[in-house]
DRENDO-970685 format. One record per residue (C-alpha): x, y, z. Coordinates in steps of 0.02 Angstrom, whole numbers, plus 50000, padded with zeros to 5 digits. Layout:
// DRENDO-970685
XYZ ...
// end
This chain:
// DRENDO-970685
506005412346849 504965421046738 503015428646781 502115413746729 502965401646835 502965410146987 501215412746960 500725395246918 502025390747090 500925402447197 499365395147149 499995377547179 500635381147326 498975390547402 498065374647344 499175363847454 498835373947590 497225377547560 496735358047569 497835354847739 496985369347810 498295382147845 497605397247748 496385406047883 494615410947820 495165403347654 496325419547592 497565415847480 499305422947487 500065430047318 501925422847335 502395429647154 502155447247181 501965450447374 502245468247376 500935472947230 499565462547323 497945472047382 498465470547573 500275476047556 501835469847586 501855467347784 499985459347761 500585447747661 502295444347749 501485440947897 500435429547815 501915419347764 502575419047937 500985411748002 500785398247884 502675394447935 502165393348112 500825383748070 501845370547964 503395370848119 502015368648234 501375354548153 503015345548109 503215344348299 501685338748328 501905324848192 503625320448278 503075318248442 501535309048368 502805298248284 503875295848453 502455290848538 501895279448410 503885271648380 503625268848604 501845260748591 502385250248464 504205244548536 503005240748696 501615231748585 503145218548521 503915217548710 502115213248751 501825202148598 503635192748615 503045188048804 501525183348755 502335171848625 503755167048769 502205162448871 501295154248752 502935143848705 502965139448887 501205134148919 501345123348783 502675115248861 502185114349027 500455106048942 501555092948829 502265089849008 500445086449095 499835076648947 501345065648976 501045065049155 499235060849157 499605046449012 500975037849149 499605039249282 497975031249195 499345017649150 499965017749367 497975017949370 497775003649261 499184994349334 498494995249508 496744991949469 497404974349406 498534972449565 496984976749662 495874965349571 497324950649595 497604955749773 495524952049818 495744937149725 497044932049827 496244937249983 494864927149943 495824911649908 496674917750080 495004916550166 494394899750093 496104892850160 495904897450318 494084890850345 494914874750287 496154877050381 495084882450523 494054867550515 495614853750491 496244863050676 494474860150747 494644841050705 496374838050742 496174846650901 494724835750938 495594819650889 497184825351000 496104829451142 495014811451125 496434802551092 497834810651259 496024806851367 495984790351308 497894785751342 497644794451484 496504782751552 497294768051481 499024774651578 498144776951746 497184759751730 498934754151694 499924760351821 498534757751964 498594740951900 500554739451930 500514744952077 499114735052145 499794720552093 501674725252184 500594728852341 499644712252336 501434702452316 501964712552465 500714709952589 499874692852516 498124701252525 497114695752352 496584710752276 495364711352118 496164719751993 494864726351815 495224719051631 496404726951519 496774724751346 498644715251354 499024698251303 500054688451450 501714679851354 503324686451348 504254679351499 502694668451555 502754654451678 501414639051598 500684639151763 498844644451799 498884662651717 500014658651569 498724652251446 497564665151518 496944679951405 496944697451473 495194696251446 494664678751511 493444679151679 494534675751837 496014684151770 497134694651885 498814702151850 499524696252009 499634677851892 500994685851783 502964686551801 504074699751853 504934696851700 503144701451585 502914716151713 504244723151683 504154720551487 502504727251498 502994741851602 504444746351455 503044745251325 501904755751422 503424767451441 503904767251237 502174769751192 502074783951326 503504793251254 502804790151059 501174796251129 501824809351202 503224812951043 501664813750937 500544825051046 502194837151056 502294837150851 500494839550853 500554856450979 501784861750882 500924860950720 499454869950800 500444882250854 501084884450689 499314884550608 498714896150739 499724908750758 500304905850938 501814908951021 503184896551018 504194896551192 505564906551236 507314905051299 507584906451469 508994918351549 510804911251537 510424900351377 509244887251480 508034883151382 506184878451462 505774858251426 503954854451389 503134846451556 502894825151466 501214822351566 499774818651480 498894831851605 500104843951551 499734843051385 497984840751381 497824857251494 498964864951374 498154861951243 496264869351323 497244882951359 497814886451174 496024883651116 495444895351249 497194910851168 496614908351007 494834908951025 495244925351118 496354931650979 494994929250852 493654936650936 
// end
């Protein structure tokens, strides 16, 4: 290479670096001609070796700069792929709760109206019952006025009867009250056959055994229909009211209802009494 170049090469060179900083207090070296420079050759040699140190010094600098820089950034896309892999998955898991909270306004919504038909159903319940309530109240009534009137019908009935055997006995004329029967079947067309029941001077002594005793079976029929009837009616009470029904008895005997009237008047105070107890 001739003069020229190397001269033109040395001056570039010193420019480069001159502007990265590696020439100290600004000197420049003479790379053309190192032995004719002012300082001599070892100046200048040493010179050269510095700005070598300087430039190895720096490459390693730069690489380890760049190592560091190659770590943060493999760490900054770890970081950034979880926060994607995150993101992915809270995105998810709030597709998942949207979902969730859609199926439970409609479970809401559903059981709002279920509520809403349930009150109205309670209500209707409620209006029943005071019917129902009330229809008890008068049936029990009727039952109760009706077993004290065939009560009293029976025991004028049967104290009748029996009157009238013990006057036939002893021949003693005993008065006997009015009761509401018609004298005919099996009459005699003496005195007391065209007699009413309710005629002045009657007395059932004036009847036959044979009209006794039909009477007695009729009183017995309509005892047992009475009583058939009061029986259905307990029953339905029961039924209405809640109450217990009766239970089998040990050994498969079951309990019979007691057929007096008393029974079953007293029976049926004493339900009244349970289920005014129960509601209270």
């Amino acid at each position: 290479m001739d003069a020229d170049n190397l001269r033109t090469a040395s001056l570039y060179i010193n420019n480069q670096l001159l502007s990265r900083g590696l020439l100290r207090n600004g000197q420049t070296i003479d790379f053309a001609r190192p032995h004719k420079s002012e300082e001599g050759l070892d100046v200048t040699m040493g010179k050269i070796m510095s700005v070598v140190n300087d430039l190895i010094l720096r490459r390693d600098r730069d690489s380890q700069q760049r190592e560091n820089l190659s770590q943060t950034i493999r760490a900054l896309r770890a970081d950034a792929l979880r926060s994607t892999t995150d993101m992915e998955r809270l995105a998810t898991k709030n597709t998942e709760l949207q979902r969730k909270v859609g199926i439970a306004d409609a479970a809401e919504r559903a059981l709002k109206t279920q509520l809403r038909s349930a009150e109205q159903a309670v209500k209707g319940l409620k209006e029943d019952m005071a019917r129902m309530k009330v229809l008890v109240g008068q049936t029990r009534a009727q039952c109760a006025n009706e077993v004290r009137k065939k009560e009293r019908i029976i025991e004028g009935m049967k104290k009748h009867v029996g009157e009238g055997g013990r006057a036939r006995g002893s021949g003693k004329a005993v008065g006997v009250a009015t009761i509401n029967v018609i004298a005919g079947v099996g009459g005699d067309n003496g005195s007391g056959a065209g007699m009413g029941t309710e005629d002045e001077g009657y007395d059932l002594r004036m009847e036959t055994n044979e009209f006794l005793t039909e009477l007695a079976r009729g009183l017995s029929d309509e005892n047992e229909s009475l009583g058939g009837l009061v029986r259905r009616t307990i029953e339905t009470l029961r039924t209405v009211s809640g109450c217990e029904k009766e239970e089998e008895q040990e050994g498969g005997m079951v309990v019979q209802m007691e057929g007096s009237y008393e029974h079953l008047a007293s029976e049926m105070e004493f339900k009244k009494w349970r289920s005014e107890r129960k509601r209270s």
